[in-house]
C-alpha positions, 0 to 999 in steps of 0.5 A, a space after each residue: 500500500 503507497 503512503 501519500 507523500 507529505 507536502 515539501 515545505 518552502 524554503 524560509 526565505 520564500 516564508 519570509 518574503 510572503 510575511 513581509 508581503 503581508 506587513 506590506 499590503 498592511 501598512 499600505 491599507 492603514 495609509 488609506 484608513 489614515 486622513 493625515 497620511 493621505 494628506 503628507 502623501 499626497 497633498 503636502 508635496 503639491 501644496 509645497 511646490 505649489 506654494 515656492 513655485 507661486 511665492 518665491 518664484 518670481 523672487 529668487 534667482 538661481 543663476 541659471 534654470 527657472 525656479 521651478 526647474 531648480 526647486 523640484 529636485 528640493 520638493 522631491 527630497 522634502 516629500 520624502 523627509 515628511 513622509 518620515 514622522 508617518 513611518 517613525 509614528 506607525 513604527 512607535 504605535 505598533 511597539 505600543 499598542 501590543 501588535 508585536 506581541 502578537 506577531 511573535 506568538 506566529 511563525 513568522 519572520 521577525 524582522 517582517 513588521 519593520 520591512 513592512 513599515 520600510 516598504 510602504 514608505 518607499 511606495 507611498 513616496 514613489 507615489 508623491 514622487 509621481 505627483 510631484 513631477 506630474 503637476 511639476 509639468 502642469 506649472 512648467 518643470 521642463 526636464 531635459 534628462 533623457 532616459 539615462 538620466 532618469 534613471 539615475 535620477 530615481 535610483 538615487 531618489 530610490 536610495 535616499 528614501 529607502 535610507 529615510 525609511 530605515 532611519 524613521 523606523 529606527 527613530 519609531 523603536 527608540 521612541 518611547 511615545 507618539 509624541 516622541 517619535 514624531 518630535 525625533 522624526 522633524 530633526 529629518 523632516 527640517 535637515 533638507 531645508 539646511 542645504 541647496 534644495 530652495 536656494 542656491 548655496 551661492 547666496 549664503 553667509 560663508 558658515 552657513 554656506 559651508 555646513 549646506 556644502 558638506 552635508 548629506 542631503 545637498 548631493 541628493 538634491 545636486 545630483 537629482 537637479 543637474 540630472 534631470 535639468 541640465 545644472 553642474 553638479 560635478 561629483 555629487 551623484 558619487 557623494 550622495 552614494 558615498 553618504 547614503 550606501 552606508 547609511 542605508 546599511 548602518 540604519 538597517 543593521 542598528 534598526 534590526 539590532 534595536 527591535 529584537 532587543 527591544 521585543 526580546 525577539 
């Protein structure tokens, strides 16, 4: 008499990812429950272009491209910071509210919650960066990138916000409130505001000028504008890898490191 032959199980790593995917789609659903993510996905990054394209553009001189072609590459990358105390904010909520708890008492990856909140950040970001270049075109952002450019432009973008995410979900899990991890989230949400996303570096004091010169934002911004319309940005796209690579590898590692110690997991 033949035995029936137990089903092979999947491999881990095929578990793994469809827990993950699970996390995904449930991040992905509390941001269409959410009033105010809908608003800081959505309608923050166009009020924002809207509002520098109309109030300063007639304003600044930016040596070369219309403001509006300048300040889309800074709309982009300040969408991507505000987007951060939404996924610090979920992170601290779910460690709040007894939902990983509950995960733990499944057979399920670990680590599956905080790639949820990451990659729901970057797709709702891919979503505001749809946006943003969109209604760009309608108010006269006239790219000259080709292809290649482009490309090079989103995957630096893509880098920048996957860097971001890991970073606010490691803000959320040393957070020990809402309130908390909101406020550490604005040091992110402010930093793009210290650097050549509105205004040319060019025009600042000489201490000023230096710190926006040298810190980690400005080569995104650099580097995402001389792609996509043409201005000098010299070796900014290498400087953007070389601070966010590691930044993104070291927020990871330090992000998984602090929840399983702070879940016992």
């Amino acid at each position: 008499m033949s035995q029936a032959l137990a089903p092979k199980p999947y491999p881990e790593f095929v578990l793994a990812l469809g827990d993950c995917a699970v996390l995904v789609r449930r991040s992905m659903r509390h941001l269409t429950r959410n009033i105010d993510q809908i608003f800081q996905t959505v309608l923050l990054p166009i009020v924002l272009l809207l509002l520098f394209r109309y109030l300063f553009g007639g304003a600044v001189q930016t040596g070369g491209p219309s403001y509006v072609n300048y300040v889309i590459a800074g709309v982009l990358v300040l969408s991507v910071t505000f987007s951060a105390s939404a996924t610090a904010v979920g992170v601290t909520n779910d460690l709040q509210e007894g939902i990983v708890e509950r995960f733990r008492t499944m057979p399920m990856f670990s680590s599956a919650m905080l790639v949820g909140h990451v990659v729901s950040a970057v797709l709702r970001n891919g979503v505001s960066t749809a946006l943003v270049i969109g209604v760009g075109w309608l108010v006269g952002f006239r790219p000259s990138a080709g292809p290649g450019e482009w490309l090079a432009a989103l995957g630096i973008l893509l880098l920048f916000t996957t860097a971001i995410s890991w970073l606010a979900t490691l803000l959320g899990i040393l957070a020990r409130s809402v309130e908390g991890a909101n406020g550490l989230a604005m040091i992110v949400v402010f930093l793009p505001y210290a650097s050549s996303a509105l205004v040319p570096s060019e025009t600042m004091p000489s201490v000023l000028r230096a710190f926006v010169e040298h810190q980690p934002v400005t080569p995104v911004v650099d580097a995402v504008r001389g792609l996509l319309v043409g201005t000098p940005h010299g070796d900014s796209a290498w400087s953007a890898l070389a601070w966010w690579v590691p930044a993104l590898v070291l927020t990871a590692a330090l992000t998984i490191r602090h929840f399983r110690r702070r879940t016992n997991a």
